[in-house]
N, CA, C and O atoms as a printed pandas DataFrame, in Angstrom:
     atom_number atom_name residue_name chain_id  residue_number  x_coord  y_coord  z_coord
0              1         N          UNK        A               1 -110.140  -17.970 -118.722
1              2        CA          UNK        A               1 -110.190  -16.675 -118.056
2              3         C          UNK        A               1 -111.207  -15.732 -118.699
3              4         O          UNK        A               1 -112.126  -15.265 -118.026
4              5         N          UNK        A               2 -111.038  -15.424 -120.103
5              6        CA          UNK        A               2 -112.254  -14.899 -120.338
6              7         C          UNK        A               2 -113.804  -15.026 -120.262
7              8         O          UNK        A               2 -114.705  -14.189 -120.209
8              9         N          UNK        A               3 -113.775  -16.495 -120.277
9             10        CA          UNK        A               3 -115.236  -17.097 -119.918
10            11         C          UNK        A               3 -115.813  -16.499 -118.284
11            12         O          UNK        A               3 -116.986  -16.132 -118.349
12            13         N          UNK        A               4 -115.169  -16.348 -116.844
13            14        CA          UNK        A               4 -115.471  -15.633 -116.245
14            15         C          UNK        A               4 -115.253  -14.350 -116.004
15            16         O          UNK        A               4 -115.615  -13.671 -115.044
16            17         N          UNK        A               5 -114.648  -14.070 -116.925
17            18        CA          UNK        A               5 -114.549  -12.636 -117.046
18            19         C          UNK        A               5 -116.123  -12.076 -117.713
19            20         O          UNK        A               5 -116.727  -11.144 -117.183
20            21         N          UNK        A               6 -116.674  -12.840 -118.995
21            22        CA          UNK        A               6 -117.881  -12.184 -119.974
22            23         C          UNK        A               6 -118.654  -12.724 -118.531
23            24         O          UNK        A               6 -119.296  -11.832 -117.975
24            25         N          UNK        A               7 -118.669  -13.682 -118.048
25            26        CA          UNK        A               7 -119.802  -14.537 -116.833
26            27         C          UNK        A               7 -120.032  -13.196 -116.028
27            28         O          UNK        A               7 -121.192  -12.788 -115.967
28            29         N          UNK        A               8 -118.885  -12.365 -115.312
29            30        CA          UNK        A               8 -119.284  -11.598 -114.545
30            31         C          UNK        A               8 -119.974  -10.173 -115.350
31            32         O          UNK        A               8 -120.942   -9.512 -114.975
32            33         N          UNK        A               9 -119.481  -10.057 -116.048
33            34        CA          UNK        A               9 -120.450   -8.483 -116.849
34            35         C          UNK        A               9 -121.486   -8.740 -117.139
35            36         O          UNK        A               9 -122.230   -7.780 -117.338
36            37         N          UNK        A              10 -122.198  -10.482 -117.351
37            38        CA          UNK        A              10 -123.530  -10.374 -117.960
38            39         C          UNK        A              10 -123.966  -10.508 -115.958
39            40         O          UNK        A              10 -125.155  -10.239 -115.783
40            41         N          UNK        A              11 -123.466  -10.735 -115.073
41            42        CA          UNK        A              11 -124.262  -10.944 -113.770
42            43         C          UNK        A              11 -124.210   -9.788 -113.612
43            44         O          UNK        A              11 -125.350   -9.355 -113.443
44            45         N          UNK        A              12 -123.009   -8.552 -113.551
45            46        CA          UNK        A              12 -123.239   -7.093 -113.199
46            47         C          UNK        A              12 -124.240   -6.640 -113.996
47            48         O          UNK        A              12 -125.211   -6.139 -113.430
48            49         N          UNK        A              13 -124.228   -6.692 -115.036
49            50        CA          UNK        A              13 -125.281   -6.283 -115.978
50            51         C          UNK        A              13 -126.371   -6.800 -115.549
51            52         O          UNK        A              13 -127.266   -5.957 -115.603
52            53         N          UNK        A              14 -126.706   -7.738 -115.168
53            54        CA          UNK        A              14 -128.455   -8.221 -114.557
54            55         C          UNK        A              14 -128.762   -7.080 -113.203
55            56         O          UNK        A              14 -129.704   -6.320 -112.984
56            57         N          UNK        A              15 -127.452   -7.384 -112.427
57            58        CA          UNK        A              15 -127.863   -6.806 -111.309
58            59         C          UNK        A              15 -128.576   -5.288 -111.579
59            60         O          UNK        A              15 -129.710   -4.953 -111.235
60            61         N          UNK        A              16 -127.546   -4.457 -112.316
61            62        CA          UNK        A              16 -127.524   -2.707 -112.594
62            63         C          UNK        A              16 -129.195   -2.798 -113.281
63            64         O          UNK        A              16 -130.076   -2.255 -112.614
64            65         N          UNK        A              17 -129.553   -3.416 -114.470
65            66        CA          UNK        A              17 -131.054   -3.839 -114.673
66            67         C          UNK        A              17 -131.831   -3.332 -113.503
67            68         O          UNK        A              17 -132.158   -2.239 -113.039
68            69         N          UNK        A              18 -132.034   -4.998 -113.139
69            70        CA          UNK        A              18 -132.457   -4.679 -112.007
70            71         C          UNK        A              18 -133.383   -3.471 -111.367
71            72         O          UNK        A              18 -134.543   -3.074 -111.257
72            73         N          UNK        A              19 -131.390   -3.046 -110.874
73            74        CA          UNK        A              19 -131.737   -2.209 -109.910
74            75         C          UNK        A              19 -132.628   -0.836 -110.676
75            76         O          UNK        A              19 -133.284    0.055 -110.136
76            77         N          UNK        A              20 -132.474   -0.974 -111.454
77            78        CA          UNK        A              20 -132.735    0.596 -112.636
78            79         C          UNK        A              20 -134.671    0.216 -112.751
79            80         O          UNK        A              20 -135.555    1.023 -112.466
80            81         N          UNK        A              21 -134.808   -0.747 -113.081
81            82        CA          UNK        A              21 -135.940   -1.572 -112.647
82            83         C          UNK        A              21 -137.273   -1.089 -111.298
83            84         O          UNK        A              21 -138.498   -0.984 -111.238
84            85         N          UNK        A              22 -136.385   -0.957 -110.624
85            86        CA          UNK        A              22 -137.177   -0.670 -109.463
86            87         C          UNK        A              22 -137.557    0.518 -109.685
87            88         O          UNK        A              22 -138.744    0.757 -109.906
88            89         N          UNK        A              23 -136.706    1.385 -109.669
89            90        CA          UNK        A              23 -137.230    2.672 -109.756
90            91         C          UNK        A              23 -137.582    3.556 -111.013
91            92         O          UNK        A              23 -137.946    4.732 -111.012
92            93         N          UNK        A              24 -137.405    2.784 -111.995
93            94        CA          UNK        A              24 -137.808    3.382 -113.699
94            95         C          UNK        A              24 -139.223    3.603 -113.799
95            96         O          UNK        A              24 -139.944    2.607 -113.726
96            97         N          UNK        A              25 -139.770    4.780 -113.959
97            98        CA          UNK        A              25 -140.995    4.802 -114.505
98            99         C          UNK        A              25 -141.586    4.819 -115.429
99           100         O          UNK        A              25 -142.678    4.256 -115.504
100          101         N          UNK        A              26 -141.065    5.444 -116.369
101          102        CA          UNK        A              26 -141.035    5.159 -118.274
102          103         C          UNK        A              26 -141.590    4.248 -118.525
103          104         O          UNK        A              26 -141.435    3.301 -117.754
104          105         N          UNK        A              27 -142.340    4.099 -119.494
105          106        CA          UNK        A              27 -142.715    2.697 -119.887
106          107         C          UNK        A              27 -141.671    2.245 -121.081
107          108         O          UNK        A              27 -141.295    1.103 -121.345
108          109         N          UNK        A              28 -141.345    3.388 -121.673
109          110        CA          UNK        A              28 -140.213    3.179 -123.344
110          111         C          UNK        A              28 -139.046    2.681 -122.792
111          112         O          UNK        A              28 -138.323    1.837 -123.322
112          113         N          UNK        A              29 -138.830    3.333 -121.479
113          114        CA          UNK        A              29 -136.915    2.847 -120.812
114          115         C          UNK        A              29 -137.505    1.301 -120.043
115          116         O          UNK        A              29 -137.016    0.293 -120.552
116          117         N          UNK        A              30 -138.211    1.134 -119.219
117          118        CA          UNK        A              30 -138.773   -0.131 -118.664
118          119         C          UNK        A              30 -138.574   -1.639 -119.753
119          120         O          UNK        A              30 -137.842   -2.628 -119.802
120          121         N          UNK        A              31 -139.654   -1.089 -120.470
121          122        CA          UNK        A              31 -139.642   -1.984 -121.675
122          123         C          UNK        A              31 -138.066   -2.043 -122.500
123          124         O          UNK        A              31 -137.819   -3.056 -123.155
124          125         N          UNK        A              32 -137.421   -1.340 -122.456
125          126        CA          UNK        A              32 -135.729   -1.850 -122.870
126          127         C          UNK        A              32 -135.209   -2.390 -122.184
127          128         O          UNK        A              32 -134.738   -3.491 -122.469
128          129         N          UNK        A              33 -135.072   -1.790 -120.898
129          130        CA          UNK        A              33 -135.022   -2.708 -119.190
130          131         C          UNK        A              33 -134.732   -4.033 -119.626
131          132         O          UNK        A              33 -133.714   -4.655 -119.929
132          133         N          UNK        A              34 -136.252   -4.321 -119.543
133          134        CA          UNK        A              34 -136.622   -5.860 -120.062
134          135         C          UNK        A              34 -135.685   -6.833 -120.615
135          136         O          UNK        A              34 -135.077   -7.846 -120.271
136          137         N          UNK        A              35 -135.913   -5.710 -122.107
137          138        CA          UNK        A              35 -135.371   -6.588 -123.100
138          139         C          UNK        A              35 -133.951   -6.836 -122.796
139          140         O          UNK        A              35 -133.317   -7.840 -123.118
140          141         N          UNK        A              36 -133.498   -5.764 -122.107
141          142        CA          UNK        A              36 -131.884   -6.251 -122.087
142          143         C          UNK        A              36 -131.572   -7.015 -121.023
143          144         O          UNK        A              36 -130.649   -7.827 -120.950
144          145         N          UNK        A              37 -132.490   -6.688 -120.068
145          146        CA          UNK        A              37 -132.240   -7.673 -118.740
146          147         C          UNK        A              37 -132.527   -9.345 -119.172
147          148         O          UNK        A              37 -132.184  -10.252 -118.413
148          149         N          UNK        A              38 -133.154   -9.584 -120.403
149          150        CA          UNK        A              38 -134.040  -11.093 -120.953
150          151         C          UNK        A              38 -132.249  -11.337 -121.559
151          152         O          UNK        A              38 -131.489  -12.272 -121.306
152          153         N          UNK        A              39 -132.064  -10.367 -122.234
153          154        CA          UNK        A              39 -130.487  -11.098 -123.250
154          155         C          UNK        A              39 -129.396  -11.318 -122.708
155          156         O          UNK        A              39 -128.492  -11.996 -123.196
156          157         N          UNK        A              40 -129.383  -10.698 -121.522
157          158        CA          UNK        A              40 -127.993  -11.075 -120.272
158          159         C          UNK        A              40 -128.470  -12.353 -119.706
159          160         O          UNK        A              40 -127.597  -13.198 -119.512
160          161         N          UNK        A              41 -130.012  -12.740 -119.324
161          162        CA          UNK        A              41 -129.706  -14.073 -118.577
162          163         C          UNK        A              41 -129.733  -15.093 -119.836
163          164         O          UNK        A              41 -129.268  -16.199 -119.561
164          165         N          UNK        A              42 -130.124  -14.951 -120.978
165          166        CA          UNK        A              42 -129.863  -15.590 -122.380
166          167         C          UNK        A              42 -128.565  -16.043 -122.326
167          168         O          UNK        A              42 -128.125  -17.181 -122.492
168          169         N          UNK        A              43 -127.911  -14.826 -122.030
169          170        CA          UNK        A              43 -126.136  -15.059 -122.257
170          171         C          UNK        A              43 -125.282  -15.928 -121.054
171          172         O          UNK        A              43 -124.272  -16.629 -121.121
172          173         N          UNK        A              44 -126.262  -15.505 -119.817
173          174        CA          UNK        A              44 -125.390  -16.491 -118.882
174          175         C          UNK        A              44 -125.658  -17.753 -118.958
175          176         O          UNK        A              44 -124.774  -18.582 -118.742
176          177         N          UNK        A              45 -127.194  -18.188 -119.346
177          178        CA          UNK        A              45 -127.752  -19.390 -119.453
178          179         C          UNK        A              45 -127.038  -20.538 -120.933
179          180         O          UNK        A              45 -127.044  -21.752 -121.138
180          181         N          UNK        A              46 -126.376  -19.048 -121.852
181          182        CA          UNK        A              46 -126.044  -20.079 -123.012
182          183         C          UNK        A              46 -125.047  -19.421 -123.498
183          184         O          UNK        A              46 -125.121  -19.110 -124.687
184          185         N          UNK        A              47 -124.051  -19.096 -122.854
185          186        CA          UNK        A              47 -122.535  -18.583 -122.940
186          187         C          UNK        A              47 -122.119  -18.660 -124.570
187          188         O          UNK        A              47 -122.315  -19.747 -125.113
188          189         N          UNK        A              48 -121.850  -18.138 -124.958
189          190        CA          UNK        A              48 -121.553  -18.326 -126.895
190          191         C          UNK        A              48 -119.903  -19.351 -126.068
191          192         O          UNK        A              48 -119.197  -19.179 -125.074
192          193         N          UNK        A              49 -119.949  -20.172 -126.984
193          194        CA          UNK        A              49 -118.881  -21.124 -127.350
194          195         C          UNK        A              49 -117.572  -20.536 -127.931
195          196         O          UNK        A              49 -116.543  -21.212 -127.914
196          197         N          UNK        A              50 -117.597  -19.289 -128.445
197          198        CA          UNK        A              50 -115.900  -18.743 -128.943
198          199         C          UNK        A              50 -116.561  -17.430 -128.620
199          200         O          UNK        A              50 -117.473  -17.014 -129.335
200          201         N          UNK        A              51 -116.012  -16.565 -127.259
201          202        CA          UNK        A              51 -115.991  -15.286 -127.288
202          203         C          UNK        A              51 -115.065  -14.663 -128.112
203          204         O          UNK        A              51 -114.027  -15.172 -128.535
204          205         N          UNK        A              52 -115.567  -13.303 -128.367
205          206        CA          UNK        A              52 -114.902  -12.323 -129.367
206          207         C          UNK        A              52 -113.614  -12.234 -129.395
207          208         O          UNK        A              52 -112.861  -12.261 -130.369
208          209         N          UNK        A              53 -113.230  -12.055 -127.539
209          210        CA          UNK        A              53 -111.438  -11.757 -127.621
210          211         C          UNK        A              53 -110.973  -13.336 -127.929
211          212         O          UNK        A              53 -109.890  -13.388 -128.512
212          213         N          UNK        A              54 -111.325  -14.078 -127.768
213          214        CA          UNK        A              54 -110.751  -15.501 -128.513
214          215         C          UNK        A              54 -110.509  -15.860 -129.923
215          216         O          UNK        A              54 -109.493  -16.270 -130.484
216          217         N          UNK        A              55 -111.723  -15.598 -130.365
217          218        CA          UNK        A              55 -111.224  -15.043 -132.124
218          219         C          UNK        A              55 -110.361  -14.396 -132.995
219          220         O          UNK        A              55 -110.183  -13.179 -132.958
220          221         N          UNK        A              56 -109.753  -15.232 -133.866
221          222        CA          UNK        A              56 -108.625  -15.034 -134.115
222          223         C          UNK        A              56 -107.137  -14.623 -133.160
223          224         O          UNK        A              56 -106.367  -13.662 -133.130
224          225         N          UNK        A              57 -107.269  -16.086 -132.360
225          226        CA          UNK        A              57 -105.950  -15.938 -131.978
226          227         C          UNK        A              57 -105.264  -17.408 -132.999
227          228         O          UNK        A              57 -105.784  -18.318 -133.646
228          229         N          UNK        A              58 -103.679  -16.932 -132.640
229          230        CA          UNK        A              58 -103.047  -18.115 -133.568
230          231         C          UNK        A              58 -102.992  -19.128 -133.167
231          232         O          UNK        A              58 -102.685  -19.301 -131.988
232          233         N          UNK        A              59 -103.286  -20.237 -134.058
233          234        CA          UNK        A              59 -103.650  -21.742 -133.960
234          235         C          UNK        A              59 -104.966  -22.352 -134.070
235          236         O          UNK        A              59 -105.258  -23.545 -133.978
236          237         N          UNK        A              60 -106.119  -20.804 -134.396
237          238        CA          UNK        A              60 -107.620  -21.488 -134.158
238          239         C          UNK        A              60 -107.708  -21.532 -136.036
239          240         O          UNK        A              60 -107.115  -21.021 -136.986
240          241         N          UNK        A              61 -108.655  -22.329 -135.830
241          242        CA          UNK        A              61 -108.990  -22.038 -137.601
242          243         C          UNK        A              61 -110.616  -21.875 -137.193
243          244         O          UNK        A              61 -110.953  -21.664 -136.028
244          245         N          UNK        A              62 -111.698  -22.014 -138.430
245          246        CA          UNK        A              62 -112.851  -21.205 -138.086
246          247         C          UNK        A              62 -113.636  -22.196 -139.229
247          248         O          UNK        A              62 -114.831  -22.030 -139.474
């Protein structure tokens, strides 16, 4: 459950990009744009293997 749960915030998060994208003129906010719009499809493309709220629940060891 959490795995599509983080799946959908990094796709909302591409989308809101995006959209901010189109109409941003800045070059300083654009260029963050970018970068954050590059680390959300990072994240959908390579999902981390133990999300945060999974950590440390009882029975995992590390």
């Amino acid at each position: 459950m959490p795995t599509r749960y983080n799946k959908f915030v990094h796709e909302e998060n591409v989308r809101r990009f995006e959209k901010r994208l189109e109409t941003e003129t800045d070059l300083g906010q654009r260029t963050l744009l970018r970068e954050l719009l590059a680390e959300e499809w990072k994240q959908l493309r390579h999902p981390l293997e133990a999300p945060d709220d999974e950590a440390g629940k009882p029975g995992q060891t590390e």
